[in-house]
Structures are given as structure tokens and as C-alpha cells.
C-alpha positions as CSV (number, residue, x, y, z in Angstrom):
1,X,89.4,65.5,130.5
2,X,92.9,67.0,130.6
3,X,94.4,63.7,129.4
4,X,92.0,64.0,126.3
5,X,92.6,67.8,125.9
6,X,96.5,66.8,125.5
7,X,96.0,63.9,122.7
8,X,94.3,66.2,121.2
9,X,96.8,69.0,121.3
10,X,99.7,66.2,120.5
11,X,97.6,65.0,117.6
12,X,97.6,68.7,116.5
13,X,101.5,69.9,116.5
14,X,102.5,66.1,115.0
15,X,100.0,67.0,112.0
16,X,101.5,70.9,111.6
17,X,105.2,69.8,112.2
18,X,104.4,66.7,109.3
19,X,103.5,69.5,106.9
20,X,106.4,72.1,108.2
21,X,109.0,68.6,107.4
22,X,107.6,67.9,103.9
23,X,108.4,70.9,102.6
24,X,110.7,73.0,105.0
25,X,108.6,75.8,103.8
26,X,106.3,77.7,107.0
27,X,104.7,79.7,103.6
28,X,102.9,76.2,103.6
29,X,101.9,76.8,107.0
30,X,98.4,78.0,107.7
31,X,97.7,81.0,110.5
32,X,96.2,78.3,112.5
33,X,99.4,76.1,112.2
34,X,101.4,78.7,113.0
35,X,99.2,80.1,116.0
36,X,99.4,76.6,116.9
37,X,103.1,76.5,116.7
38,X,103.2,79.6,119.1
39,X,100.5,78.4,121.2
40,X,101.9,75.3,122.1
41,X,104.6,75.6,125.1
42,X,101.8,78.2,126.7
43,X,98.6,75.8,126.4
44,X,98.2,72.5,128.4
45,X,94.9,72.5,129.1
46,X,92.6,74.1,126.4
47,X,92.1,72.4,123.1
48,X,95.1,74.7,120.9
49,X,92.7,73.9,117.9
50,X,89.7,76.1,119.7
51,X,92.1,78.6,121.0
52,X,93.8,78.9,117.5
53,X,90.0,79.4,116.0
54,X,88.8,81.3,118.2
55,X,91.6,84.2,117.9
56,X,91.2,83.5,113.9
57,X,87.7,84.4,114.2
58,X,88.6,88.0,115.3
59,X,91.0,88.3,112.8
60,X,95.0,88.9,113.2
61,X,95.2,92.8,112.8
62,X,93.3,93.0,115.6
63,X,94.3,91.1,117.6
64,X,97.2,92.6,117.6
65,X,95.8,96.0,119.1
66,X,94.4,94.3,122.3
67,X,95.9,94.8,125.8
68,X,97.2,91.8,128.3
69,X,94.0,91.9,130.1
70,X,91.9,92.2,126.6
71,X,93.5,89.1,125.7
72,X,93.0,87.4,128.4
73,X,89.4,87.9,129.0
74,X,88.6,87.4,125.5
75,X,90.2,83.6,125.3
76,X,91.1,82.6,128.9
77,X,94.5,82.9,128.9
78,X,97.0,84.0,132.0
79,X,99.1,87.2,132.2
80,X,102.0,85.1,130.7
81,X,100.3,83.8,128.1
82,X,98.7,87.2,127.2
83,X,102.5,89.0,127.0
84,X,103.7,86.2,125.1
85,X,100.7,86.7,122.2
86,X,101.1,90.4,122.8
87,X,105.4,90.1,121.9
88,X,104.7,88.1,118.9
89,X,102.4,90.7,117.4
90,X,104.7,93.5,118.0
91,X,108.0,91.2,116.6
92,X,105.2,90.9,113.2
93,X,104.4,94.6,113.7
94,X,108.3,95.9,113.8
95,X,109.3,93.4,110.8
96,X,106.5,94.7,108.9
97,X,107.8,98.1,109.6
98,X,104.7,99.4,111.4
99,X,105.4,100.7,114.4
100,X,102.1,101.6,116.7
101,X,103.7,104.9,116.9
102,X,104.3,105.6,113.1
103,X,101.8,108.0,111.5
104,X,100.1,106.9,108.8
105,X,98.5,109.4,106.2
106,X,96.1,108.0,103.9
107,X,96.4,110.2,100.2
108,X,95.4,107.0,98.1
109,X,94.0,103.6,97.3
110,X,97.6,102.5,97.1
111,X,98.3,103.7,100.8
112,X,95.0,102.2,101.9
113,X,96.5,99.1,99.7
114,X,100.0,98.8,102.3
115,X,97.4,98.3,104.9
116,X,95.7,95.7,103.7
117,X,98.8,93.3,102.8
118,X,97.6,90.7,105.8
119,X,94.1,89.9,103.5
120,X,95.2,89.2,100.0
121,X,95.7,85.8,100.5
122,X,93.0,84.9,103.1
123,X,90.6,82.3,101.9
124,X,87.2,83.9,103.0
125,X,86.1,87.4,102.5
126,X,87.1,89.8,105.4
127,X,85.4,93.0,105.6
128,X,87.9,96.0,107.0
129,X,87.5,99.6,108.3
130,X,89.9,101.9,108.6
131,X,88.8,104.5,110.8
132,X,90.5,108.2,109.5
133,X,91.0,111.5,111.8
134,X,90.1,114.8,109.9
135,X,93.0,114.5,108.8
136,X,92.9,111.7,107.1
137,X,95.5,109.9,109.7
138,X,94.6,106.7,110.2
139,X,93.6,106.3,114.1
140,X,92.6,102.3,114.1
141,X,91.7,99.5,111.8
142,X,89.1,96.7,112.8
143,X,87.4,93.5,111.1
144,X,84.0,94.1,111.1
145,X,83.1,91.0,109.3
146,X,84.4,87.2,108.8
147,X,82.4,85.6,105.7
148,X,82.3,82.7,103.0
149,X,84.6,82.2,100.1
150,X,82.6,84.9,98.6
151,X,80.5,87.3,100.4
152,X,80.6,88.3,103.8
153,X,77.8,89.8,105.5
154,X,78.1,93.6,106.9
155,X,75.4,96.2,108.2
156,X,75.8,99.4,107.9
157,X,75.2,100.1,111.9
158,X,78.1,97.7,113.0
159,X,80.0,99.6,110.2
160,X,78.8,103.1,112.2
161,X,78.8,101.9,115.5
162,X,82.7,101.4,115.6
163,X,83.2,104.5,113.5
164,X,81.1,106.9,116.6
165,X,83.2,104.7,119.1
166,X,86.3,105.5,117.7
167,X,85.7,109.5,117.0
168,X,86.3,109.0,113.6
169,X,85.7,111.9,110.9
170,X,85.9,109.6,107.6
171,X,86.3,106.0,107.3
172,X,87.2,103.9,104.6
173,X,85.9,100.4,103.8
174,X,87.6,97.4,102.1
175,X,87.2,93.8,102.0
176,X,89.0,91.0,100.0
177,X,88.3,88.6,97.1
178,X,89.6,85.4,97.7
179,X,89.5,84.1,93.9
180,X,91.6,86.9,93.3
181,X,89.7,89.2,91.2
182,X,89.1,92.4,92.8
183,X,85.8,93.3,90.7
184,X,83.1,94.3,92.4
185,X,79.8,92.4,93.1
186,X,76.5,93.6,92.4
187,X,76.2,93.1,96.0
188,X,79.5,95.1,96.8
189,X,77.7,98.1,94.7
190,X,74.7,97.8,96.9
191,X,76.8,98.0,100.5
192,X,78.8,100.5,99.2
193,X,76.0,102.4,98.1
194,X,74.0,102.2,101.7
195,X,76.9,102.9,103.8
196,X,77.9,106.0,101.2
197,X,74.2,106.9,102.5
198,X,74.2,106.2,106.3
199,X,77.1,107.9,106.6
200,X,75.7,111.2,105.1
201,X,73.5,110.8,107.6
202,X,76.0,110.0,111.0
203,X,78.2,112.7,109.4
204,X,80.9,110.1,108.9
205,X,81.9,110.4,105.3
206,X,82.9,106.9,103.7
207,X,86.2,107.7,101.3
208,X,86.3,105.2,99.6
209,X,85.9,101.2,99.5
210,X,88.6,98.5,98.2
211,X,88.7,95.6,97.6
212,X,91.8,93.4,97.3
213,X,92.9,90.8,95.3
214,X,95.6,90.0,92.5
215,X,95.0,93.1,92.1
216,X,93.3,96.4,93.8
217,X,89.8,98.2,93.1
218,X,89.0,101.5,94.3
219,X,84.8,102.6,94.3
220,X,86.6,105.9,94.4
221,X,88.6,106.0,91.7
222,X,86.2,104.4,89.6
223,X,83.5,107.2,90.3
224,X,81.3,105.4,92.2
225,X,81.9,107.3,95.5
């Protein structure tokens, strides 16, 4: 079994490193070659494909809010392992210029834009939401939904549920369009429009909802919230 798990793992980094040498480029480089990459001298005897798909599946940003022991429960890694994830995010967070500490104050759809840099180019719809203080400062971010190349499927009550959880005042939702165009489906009206309405009732008032792609659409600024 281990023997296989390695061939496997060998088979993966020789097919990443083949694309890294055509090109000398890592922009060519997929998030699962590059978890891969990073994965490598920490994994021997997991499958660094499943591991890398797995963490995909939750999505980067928040991953990168998880603890050591988070981490570790979620995909089986050690305490090592866990720190090593956990320094790579925050290297990506401080190059970024986002520090955990820094206080972000949400006044438009362009600062809700900055957040959101880490979607525009993913190639199947994520659904975000940013979770707001009565203040409107942001106090966390989480992927509610992983979907197809063009729809990904969200209810209102995992929307809510994270917003109670988090002792949020206002949230605002956003999602990306992978072919680029950032106008709304009849089906984005119809979400926006029942979590505009669930939130009335939960007392959580939804802002606004964007949705990324060459360029930026804001529900708000359009009127429709």
C-alpha cells in the first residue's frame, strides 16, 4: 500500500515539475500543483493528489483561517505538517499585505472587490460571505459553496447559519463567474432575492452581493438591493 501511495505521489510531482520546466512560469501552475509542490517533503504516506483536493474543496481563504489542530483534524496531518500549511498561508497573507490584525472597513463594492482578488480566476463558481460587525468591519470571510463552471448551489440557511455563528450584524454575499462576465443570472436575481428576504427575517441585513469577473457587479449599486 505505501509502496503504491509513493508511485503515485512520484508520478504526481514528475507531471507538475514537467509543466513548471516547459515554461519556467509557476502562473502556469495550478493550486493543486502548487499545494502539491508544498505538500510534498511533508507527505509520504497519503495520496498528495487527495490531500491537495481535499484542502481545494474548502477553498484557500479559508483555509488559511484554521488553527494547527483545525488542520490537522480536518485532513490527517501531524503537528509539523499543520505549522508548515499554517506558515505558508501567513507568508501569502503578509505578501498580500493582509495582516490578520489589519482592520478592514468595508465602504464599497470596490473594497469588497480587494477581498475577493483569490476568485477571479478560479474555474468553477465559488460562493463567498463576508461576515460585517455593525460597523461594517469585516470580522471573517468563508466559502459557503464549491460549484460547476456556472452555477453553484447555495441555501439561504447555510448562508444564515454561519452568519448567527459568527455574531454578524450585516453580511455581504459574492460569488464569481468563471467565463468572465460578471452579469447576473436569472438565477443570481432569485438567491439574491431570497437571502435579501431571510435575512429581514434573522435580522441579518444582506448589503450587498458581487459577483466577480473581468469585471465587478454590484446588486447594490445596480438597485436591486
Amino acid at each position: 500500500m505505501i509502496n503504491s501511495i509513493l508511485l503515485l505521489n512520484r508520478t504526481a510531482i514528475k507531471e507538475v515539475k514537467t509543466v513548471f520546466y516547459r515554461s519556467c512560469d509557476t502562473n502556469r501552475l495550478t493550486d493543486k500543483d502548487l499545494l502539491i509542490l508544498i505538500l510534498e517533503p511533508l507527505i509520504g504516506n497519503q495520496s498528495l493528489s487527495t490531500v491537495a483536493d481535499d484542502i481545494l474543496q474548502k477553498g484557500l481563504p479559508y483555509l488559511a483561517t484554521l488553527s494547527e489542530f483545525e488542520l490537522s483534524t480536518l485532513f490527517g496531518l501531524t503537528e509539523t505538517q499543520s505549522f508548515h500549511l499554517m506558515s505558508v498561508f501567513e507568508i501569502a497573507r503578509r505578501i498580500h499585505g493582509a495582516s490578520p490584525d489589519e482592520e478592514i472597513i468595508i465602504r464599497s463594492p470596490k473594497d469588497v472587490t480587494k477581498m475577493l482578488w483569490d476568485i477571479t480566476s478560479l474555474d468553477k463558481e465559488h460562493f463567498i460571505v463576508i461576515y460585517l460587525n455593525t460597523k461594517n468591519k469585516v470580522i471573517g470571510r468563508e466559502t459557503i459553496s464549491i460549484g460547476s463552471l456556472n452555477a453553484a448551489v447555495v441555501h439561504p440557511r447555510e448562508v444564515f447559519k454561519a452568519a448567527i455563528r459568527r455574531g454578524a450584524a450585516s453580511i455581504i454575499c459574492a460569488h464569481n463567474h468563471p467565463n468572465g462576465v460578471p452579469d447576473p443570472s436569472s438565477q443570481d436575481i432569485e438567491l439574491t432575492k431570497r437571502l435579501v428576504e431571510a435575512g429581514e427575517i434573522v435580522g441579518i441585513e444582506v448589503l450587498d452581493h458581487v459577483i466577480v469577473g473581468q469585471t465587478t457587479y454590484s446588486f447594490k449599486e445596480d438597485g436591486k438591493i
